[in-house]
N, C-alpha and C positions, 0 to 999 in steps of 0.2 A: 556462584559456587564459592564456599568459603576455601581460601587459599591455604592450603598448607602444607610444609618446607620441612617439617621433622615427625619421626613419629620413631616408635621403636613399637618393635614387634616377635613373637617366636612361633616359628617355625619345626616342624616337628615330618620328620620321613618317614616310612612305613617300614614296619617291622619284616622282616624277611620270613617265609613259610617254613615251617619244619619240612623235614624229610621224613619218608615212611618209610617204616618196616616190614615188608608184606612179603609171603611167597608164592609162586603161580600154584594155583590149586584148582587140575582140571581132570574126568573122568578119563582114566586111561593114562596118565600123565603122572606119573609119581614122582616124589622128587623136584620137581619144578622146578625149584630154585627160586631166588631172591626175584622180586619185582616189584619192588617199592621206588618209588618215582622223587624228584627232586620236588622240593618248597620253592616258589612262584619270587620272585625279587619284591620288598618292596616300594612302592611310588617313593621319586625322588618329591623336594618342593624345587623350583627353578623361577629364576627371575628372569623376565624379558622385558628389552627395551620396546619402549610402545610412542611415538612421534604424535600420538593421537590426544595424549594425557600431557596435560600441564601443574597438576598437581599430585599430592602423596592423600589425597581426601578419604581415598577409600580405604586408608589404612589405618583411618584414625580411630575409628569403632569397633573397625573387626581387625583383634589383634592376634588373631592365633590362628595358625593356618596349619590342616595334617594331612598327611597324604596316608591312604589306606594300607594297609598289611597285604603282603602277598600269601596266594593260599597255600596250603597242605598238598605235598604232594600224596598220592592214594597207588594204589595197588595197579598192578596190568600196567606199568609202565607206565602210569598215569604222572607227568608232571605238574605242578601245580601252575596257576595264573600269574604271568607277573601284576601288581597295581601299578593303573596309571599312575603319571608322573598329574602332579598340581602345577599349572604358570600362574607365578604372578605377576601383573604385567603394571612396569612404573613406568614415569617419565625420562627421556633421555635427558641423561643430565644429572642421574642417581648413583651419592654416591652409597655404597654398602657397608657398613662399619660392623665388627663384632661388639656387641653391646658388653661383654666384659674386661675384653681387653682393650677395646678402643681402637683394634687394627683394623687399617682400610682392605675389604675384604676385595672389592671389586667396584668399577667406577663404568657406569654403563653410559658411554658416550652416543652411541652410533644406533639407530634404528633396528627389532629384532636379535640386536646382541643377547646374549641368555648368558647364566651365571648359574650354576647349582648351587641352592643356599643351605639346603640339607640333604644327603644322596641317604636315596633307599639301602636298607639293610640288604645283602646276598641271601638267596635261599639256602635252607639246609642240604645238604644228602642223603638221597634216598641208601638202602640196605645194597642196592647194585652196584654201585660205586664199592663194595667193600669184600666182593665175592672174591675168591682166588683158588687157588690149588688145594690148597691146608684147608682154605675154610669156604666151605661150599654152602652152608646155612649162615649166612652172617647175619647177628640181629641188632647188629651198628647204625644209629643214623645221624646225622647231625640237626642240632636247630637253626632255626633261621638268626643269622645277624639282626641286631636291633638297627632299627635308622639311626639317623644324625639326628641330632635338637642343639638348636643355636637360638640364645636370644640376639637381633639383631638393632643397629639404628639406622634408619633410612634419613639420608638428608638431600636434600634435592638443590642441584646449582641451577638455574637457569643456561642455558647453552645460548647467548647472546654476542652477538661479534662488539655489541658498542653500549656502554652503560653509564648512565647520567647521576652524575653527584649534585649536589645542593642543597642548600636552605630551604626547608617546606616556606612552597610561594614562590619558589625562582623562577615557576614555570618550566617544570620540567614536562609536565602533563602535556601542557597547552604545546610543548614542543614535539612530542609524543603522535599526539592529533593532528599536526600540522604535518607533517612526514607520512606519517603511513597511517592506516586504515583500521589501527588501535583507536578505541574510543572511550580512554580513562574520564574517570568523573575530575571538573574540574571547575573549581570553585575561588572564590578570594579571601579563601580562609587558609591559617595554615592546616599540615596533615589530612590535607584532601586526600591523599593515596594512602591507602590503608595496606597495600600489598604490591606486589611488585607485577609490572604491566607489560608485556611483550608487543613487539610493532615488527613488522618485515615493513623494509623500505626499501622499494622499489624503483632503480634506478633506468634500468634498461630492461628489454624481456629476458638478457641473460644476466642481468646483474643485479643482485640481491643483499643488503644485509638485515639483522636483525637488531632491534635496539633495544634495552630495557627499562623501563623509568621504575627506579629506586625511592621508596620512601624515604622523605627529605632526610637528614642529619640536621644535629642541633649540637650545642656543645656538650662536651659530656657524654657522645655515644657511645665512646668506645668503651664507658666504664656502665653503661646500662641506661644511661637517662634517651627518653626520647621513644621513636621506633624504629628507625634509620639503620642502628644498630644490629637488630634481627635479622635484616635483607643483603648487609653488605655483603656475605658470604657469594651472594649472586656478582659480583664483581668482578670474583676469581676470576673468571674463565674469558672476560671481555679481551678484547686486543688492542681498546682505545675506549678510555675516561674523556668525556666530557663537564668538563665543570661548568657550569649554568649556575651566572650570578645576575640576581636582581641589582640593575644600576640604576633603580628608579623608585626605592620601596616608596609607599603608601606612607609609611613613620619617615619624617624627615628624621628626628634624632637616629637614622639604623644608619652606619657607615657601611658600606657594601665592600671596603676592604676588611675591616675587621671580620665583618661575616666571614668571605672566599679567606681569608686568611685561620680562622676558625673550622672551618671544613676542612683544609687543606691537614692542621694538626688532626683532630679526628682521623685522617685517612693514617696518618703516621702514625698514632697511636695503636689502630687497630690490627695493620699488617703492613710492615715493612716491603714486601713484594708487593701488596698493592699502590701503595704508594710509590712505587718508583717504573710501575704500567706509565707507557704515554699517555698523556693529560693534556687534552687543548683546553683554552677558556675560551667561553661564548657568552661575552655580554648582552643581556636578554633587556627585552622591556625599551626598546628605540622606540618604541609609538610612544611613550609618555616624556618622551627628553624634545624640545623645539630644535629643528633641523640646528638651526645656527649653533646652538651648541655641546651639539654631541659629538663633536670633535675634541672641545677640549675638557668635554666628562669623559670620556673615553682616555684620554692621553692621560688625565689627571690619578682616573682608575691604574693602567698602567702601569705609573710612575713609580707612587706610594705602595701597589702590590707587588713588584719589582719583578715583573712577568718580566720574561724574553724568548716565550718559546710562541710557539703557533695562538692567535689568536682573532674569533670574528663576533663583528658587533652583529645583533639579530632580531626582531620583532616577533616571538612565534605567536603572537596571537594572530598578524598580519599575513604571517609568510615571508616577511622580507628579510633579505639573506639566506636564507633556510638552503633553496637550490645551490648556492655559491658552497655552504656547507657539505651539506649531502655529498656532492659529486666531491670533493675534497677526502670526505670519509672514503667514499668506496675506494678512490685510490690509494690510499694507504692501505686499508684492507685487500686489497687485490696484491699490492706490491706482499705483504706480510703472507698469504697463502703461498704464491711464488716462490717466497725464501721457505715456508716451511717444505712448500713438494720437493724441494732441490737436497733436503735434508734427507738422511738415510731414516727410513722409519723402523722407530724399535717395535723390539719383538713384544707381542700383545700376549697378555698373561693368561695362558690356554683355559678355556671353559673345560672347568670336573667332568 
């Protein structure tokens, strides 16, 4: 399935039913009086969160979505139909943007969450509604409200706890495979990953995270060169960057600090808050360095990148280190949910 991350779309609610003007007219019964019934609501459009869907695909072709008019109310106290509402159902992780104004309309985090994108117009009133003392033949009624129409933009984050930056060819994939039971295509070419790839890794039967492998970065993404660029948005929402640097490229002339330190700008350039997300480095590619001296390619990497935060050397084609890794991850992620439950949780922006 072709992956995709934005689309814009418009939305259209259903016109609300008139009201009628009727009066009872029965043998024997003179006079009747008013009995014109109310106009039926019409269908709202609603978005809901769906855990099922990993992409915005189905919205790429069909961009117009309406929901039907409510009916006419009629005579004998007949009120009209309301029309169903329409769901449209995206992936968790969807944020909702007003396509004119560029305002975040709603950000549907959580499984079944729903968001009204356009609410049905109210029905009119029927002639009963307007009966009184004075006026016993009222031939008053209202029309129905129009629906809402919004053009919208759909962009979709990935909802990932841990997301992988580098150089297409770091082996972000092969680290991907190695962890969990994603099965990205991976090749010894760059720009193997064409989209961005989800893994749950599996630490305990209660312990879980999610990982995302990010198409590589190249220099120049944040100003459009590359593809790296399109995906980092999926970044936002991770709670720990792992940067995966090849310390063993194929090209002798490729310095692997220049690279990581070339990545590193990209991530500054593009967003200030993502760049300053916690970042481990993971030196990748220890099966191509001979045991004896991947101590002092390691130190030398190090040195010259002038790291001092968290960092592990790792093989993911092998698996070695990987587990040392992993369980490392989940503890920080376990500690960081902990601080968030302890936090008072804000108030959620009430569904229309």
């Amino acid at each position: 399935m072709k992956f995709i991350d934005e689309v814009t779309i418009e939305v259209f609610a259903g016109k609300g039913g008139d009201g009628c003007a009727s009066f009872r007219r029965e043998k024997f019964i003179p006079k009747g009086g008013p009995d014109g019934g109310d106009g039926g609501r019409g269908g709202s459009v609603i978005a809901i969160a769906d855990e099922g869907l990993n992409t915005l695909v189905d919205y790429r072709f069909t961009r117009h979505h309406k929901a039907r008019n409510g009916e006419q109310g009629r005579g004998s106290d007949c009120y009209g139909k309301g029309a169903d509402n329409i769901y449209l159902r995206m992936p968790v992780g969807t944020l909702i943007y007003d396509a004119d104004t560029d305002e975040l309309l709603f950000d549907l985090t959580r499984p079944d969450q729903q968001f009204v994108l356009a609410k049905g117009g109210q029905g009119g009133l029927g002639n009963i509604h307007f009966k009184s003392s004075t006026n016993r033949a009222p031939r008053q009624f209202t029309r129905g409200e129009p629906g809402e129409e919004r053009r919208l933009r759909l962009e979709l984050k990935l909802l990932a706890d841990v997301g992988l930056l580098g150089m297409p060819n770091a082996g972000k994939s092969t680290f991907i495979r190695s962890v969990s039971a994603a099965r990205p295509k991976v090749a010894d070419y760059p720009f193997t990953t064409l989209h961005p790839n989800l893994g749950v890794v599996r630490v305990d039967h209660d312990k879980s995270f999610v990982i995302a492998d990010i198409p590589g970065l190249i220099e120049g993404a944040a100003e459009g060169a590359g593809l790296g660029h399109q995906f980092l948005r999926h970044l936002a929402r991770t709670g720990l960057l792992l940067h995966i640097v090849d310390l063993a490229p194929y090209d002798e002339g490729v310095d692997p600090v220049a690279e990581a330190q070339a990545i590193v700008e990209e991530l500054r350039k593009y967003d200030e808050g993502l760049y300053q997300k916690p970042r481990w480095l993971v030196l990748n590619k220890l099966d191509r360095i001979p045991e004896e001296e991947r101590a002092e390619r390691i130190q030398d990497f190090l040195t010259r990148f002038d790291w001092h935060g968290p960092w592990f050397s790792i093989s993911a084609i092998k698996g070695e280190g990987c587990d040392k890794l992993v369980y490392a991850i989940m503890d920080m992620l376990l500690e960081q949910r902990k601080q968030a439950a302890e936090q008072p949780a804000e108030a959620e922006k009430p569904v229309e």
